[in-house]
N, C-alpha and C positions, 0 to 999 in steps of 0.2 A: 809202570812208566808209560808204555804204551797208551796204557787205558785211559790215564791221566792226560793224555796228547791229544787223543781221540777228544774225550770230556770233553777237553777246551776248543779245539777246533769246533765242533758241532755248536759250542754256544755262542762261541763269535760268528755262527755260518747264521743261526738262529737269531742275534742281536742286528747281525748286520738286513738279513732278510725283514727285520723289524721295522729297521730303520727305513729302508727300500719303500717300504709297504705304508708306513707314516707319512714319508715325501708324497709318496704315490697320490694319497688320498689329498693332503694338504693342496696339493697341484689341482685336484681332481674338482676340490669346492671350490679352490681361487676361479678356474674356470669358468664353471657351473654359475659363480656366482656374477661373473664378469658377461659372461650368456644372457641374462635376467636384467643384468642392469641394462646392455642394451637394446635386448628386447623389451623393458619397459620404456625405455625413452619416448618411444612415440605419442605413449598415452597418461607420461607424466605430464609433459613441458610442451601449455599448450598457448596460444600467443595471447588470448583473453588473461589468462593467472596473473592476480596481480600480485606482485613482488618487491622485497624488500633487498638492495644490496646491488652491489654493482654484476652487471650478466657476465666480466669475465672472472668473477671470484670463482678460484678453485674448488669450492665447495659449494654444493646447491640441496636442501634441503626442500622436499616437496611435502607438504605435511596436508594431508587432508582435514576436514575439519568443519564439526555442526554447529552454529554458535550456541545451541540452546544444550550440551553437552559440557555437563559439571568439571570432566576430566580436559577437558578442551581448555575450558578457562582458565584450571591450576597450570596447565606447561605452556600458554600463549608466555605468559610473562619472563619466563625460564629462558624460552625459546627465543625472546628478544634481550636477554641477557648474553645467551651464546653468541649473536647478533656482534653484540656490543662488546664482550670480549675479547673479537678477534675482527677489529674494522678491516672492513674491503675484501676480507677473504672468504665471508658467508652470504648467501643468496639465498635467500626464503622466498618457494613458491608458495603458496595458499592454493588448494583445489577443494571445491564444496562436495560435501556428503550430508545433505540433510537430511537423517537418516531417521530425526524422529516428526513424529506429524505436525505437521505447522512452520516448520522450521526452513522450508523452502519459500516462505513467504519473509522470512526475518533475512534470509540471505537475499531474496530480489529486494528488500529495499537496501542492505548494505551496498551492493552494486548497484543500485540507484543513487545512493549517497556517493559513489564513484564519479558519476557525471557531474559532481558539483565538489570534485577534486577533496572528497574527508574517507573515502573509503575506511583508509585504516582509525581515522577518530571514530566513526562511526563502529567500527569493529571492538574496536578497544570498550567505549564507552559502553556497548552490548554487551560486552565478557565481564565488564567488570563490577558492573549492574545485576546481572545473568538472573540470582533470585529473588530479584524484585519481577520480570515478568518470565520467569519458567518453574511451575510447579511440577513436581513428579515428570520432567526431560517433554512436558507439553510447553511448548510458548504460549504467550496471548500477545498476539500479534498488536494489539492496540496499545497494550502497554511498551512493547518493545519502541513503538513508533515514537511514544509520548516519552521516552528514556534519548531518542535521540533528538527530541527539540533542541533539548540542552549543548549540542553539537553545532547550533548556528545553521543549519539546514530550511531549505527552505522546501515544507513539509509539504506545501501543495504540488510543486514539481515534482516532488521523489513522491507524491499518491501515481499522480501519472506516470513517471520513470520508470515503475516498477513492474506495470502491466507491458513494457516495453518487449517487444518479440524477441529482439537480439540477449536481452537477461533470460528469458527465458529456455533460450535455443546454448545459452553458454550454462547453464545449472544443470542442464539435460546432459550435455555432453562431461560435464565433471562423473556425476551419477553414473553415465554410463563406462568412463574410465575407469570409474571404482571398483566396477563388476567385473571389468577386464585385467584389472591387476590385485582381484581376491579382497578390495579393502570392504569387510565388514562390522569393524567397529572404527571410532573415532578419541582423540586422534591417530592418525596412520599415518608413518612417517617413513622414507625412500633418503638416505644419502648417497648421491651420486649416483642412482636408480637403483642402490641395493637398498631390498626391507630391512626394518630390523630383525636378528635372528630372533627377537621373544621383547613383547614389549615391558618396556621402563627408562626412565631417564636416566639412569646408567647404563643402559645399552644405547641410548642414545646420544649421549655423548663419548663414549667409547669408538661409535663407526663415525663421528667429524672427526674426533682427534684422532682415528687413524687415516681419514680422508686425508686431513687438515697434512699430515707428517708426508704422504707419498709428494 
């Protein structure tokens, strides 16, 4: 009988020590993780990004992003879906990582296309074009240009906008955010400053809709 007291005490000393040990750690990554988000802050959310959604939506979405990047294209649309399933409450930054060659030149004319107020048609009508001019994740910059005639653009000012210092000094700073917060492939996406724990668009919709529930 004794033995049998003993037994069971030990296992609930042991269950309970489990339990102890589960919270412990649970607390330890809620932390760790809340650490990160705002120590990234600095180098997410920067006043050039241009954004989708109202600044005080409880959710903010920084997604890095090459346009000449096949996998970039399939979740822009997803990604303005999420947008759109939950008006006012989602805020999409866009931060550039041109990450393959040529592509820092397809993103200064998007941001050239900014000063004449099409950014995001400009963006869109790039991504959804994409293998008409990017062979094997190269652009051909001239095709990319001649894809956004079709945008109403007025193609002489965005030649000059593009060589613009301030595009240039804002692509540099994305790039060098990237390096700062580990982003080496595209797209890289931050809810609320936390990474995903492992990329996919069920892990990316798992951390809004738990952003979205706090």
């Amino acid at each position: 009988m004794k033995q049998r007291t003993l037994f069971i005490v030990t296992a609930l000393t042991l269950l309970v020590a489990f339990a102890v040990g589960v919270l412990l750690y649970t607390t330890a990554q809620e932390r760790e993780a809340a650490r990160l988000a705002e120590a990234n802050r600095a180098s997410l959310l920067r006043m050039h990004a241009p954004t989708l959604g109202p600044a005080e939506a409880p959710v903010t979405i920084v997604e890095f992003i090459d346009p000449a990047c096949e996998t970039c294209a399939e979740f822009y649309p997803r990604v303005k879906q999420l947008l759109a399933a939950h008006p006012g409450r989602i805020r999409l930054v866009l931060r550039w990582a041109p990450f393959h060659p040529g592509s820092d030149k397809v993103v200064a004319a998007i941001e050239a296309a900014r000063r004449q107020d099409k950014l995001w048609p400009a963006l869109e009508a790039l991504l959804a074009s994409q293998h008409e001019w990017t062979a094997n994740h190269r652009p051909d910059v001239g095709r990319a240009l001649a894809r956004l005639q079709t945008v109403g653009l007025d193609m002489e000012r965005l030649g000059f906008d593009m060589t613009a210092p301030e595009i240039a000094t804002a692509i540099a700073q994305d790039v060098a955010d990237a390096q700062t917060l580990n982003v080496t492939k595209t797209p890289e996406f931050f809810v609320n400053g936390k990474p995903l724990p492992r990329f996919g668009w069920d892990e990316l919709q798992t951390l809004v809709e738990e952003a979205l529930a706090r």
